[in-house]
ROVODO-437182 format. One line per field, with one value per residue (C-alpha): residue number from 1; residue in three letters; z, y, x. Coordinates in Angstrom, 2 decimals. Example, Ala and Ser with C-alpha at 12.3 -4.5 7.8 and 13.67 -1.06 7.14 Angstrom:
BEGIN
num [1;2] $
residu [ala;ser] $
Z [7.80;7.14] $
Y [-4.50;-1.06] $
X [12.30;13.67] $
//
This chain:
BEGIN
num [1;2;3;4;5;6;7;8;9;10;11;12;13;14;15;16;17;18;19;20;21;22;23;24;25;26;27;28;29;30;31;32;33;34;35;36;37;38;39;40;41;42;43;44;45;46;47;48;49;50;51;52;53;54;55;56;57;58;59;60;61;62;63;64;65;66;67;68;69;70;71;72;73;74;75;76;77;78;79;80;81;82;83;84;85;86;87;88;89;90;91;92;93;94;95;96;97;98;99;100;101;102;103;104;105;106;107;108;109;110;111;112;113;114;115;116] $
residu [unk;unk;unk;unk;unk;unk;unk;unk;unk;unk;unk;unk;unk;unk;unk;unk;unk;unk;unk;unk;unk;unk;unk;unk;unk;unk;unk;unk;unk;unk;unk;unk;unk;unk;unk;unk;unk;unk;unk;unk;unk;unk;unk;unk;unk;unk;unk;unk;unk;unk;unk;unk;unk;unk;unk;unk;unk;unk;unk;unk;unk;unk;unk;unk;unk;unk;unk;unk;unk;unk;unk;unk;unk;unk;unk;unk;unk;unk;unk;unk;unk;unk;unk;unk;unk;unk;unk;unk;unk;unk;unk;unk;unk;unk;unk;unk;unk;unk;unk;unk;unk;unk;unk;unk;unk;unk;unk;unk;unk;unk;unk;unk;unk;unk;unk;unk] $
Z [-45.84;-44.68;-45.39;-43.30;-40.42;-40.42;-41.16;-38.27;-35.88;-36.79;-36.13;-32.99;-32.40;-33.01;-30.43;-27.46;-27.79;-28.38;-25.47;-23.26;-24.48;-23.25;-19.71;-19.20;-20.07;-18.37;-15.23;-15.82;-16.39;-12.66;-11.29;-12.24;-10.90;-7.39;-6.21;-4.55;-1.25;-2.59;-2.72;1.15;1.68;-0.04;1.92;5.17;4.56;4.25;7.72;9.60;8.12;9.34;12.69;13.34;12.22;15.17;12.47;12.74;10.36;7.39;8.73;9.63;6.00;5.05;7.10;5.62;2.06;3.40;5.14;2.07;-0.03;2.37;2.08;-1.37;-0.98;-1.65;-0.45;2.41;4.51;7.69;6.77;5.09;7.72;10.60;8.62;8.27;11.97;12.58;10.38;12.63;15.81;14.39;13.39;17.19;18.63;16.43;17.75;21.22;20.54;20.70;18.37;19.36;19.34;16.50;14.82;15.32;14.13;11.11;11.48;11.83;8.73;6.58;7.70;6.88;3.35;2.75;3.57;0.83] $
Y [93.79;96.03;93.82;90.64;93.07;94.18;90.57;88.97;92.26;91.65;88.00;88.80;90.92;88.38;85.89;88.03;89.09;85.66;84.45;87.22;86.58;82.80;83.55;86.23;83.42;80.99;83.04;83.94;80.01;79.32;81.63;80.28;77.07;78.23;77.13;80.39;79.98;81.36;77.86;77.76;81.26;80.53;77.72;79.53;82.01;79.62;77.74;80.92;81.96;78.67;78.75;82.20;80.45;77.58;74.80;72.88;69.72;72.07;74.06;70.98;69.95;73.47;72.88;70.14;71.02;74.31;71.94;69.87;72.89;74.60;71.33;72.24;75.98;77.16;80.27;81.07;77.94;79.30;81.01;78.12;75.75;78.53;78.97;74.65;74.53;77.51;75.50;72.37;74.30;75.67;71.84;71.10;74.10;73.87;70.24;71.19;73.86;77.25;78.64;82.51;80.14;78.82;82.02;83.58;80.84;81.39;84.83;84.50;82.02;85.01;87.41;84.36;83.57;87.60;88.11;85.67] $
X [-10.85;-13.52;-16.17;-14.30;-14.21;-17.51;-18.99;-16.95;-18.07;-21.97;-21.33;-19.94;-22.78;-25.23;-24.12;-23.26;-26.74;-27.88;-26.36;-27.44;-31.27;-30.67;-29.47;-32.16;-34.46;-33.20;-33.47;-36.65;-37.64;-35.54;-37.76;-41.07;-40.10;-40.36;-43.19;-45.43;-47.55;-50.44;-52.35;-51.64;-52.44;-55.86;-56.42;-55.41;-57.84;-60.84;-59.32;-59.53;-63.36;-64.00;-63.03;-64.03;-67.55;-66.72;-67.18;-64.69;-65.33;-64.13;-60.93;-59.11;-59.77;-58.82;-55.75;-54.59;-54.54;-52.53;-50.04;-49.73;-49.27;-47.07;-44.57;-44.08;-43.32;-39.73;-38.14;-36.52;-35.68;-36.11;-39.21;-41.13;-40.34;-41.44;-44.28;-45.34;-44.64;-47.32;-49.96;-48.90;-49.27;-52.75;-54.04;-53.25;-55.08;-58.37;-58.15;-58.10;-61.21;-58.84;-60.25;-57.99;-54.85;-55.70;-56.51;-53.21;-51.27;-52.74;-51.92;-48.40;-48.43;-49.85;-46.91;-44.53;-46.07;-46.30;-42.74;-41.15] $
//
């Protein structure tokens, strides 16, 4: 009888921490899914050496691989889509030649990406 008990107790055992080690994982796997700003933040970066440079042929490039990348950030809702408009905002002002408009756009896209 002792032996049924304790068979049917490590059995038990087992799968509680068999099913435990699955949801950890598949947490873990939900996570990595999310898709991090750091490809924008690079490119953001590179905008804003750019235009501090007052080239701008490569920042609008710049800016639009950080506004593509930025479309595919999750998080925060309000925060990613605070942050796109501030790259849009920026793409406007390095049209119009300002650059210190443009500049802290970018900024404020930094503090948004940094945040999440």
């Amino acid at each position: 009888m002792n032996t049924i008990k304790n068979t049917a107790l490590t059995l038990l055992l087992a799968s509680s921490l068999y099913s435990t080690s699955l949801t950890a994982y598949a947490e873990e796997a939900g996570k990595s899914s999310a898709y991090s700003p750091n490809e924008a933040i690079m490119h953001i970066e590179a905008a804003k050496v750019e235009i501090s440079k007052n080239d701008f042929v490569p920042p609008s490039q710049h800016l639009k691989e950080a506004r593509a990348a930025s479309e595919k950030v999750t998080g925060k809702p309000d925060i990613v889509k605070k942050a796109h408009a501030c790259i849009i905002q920026a793409q406007i002002k390095v049209k119009q030649g300002d650059i210190k408009g443009a500049t802290e756009e970018l900024d404020k896209v930094l503090k948004l990406y940094k945040s999440l």
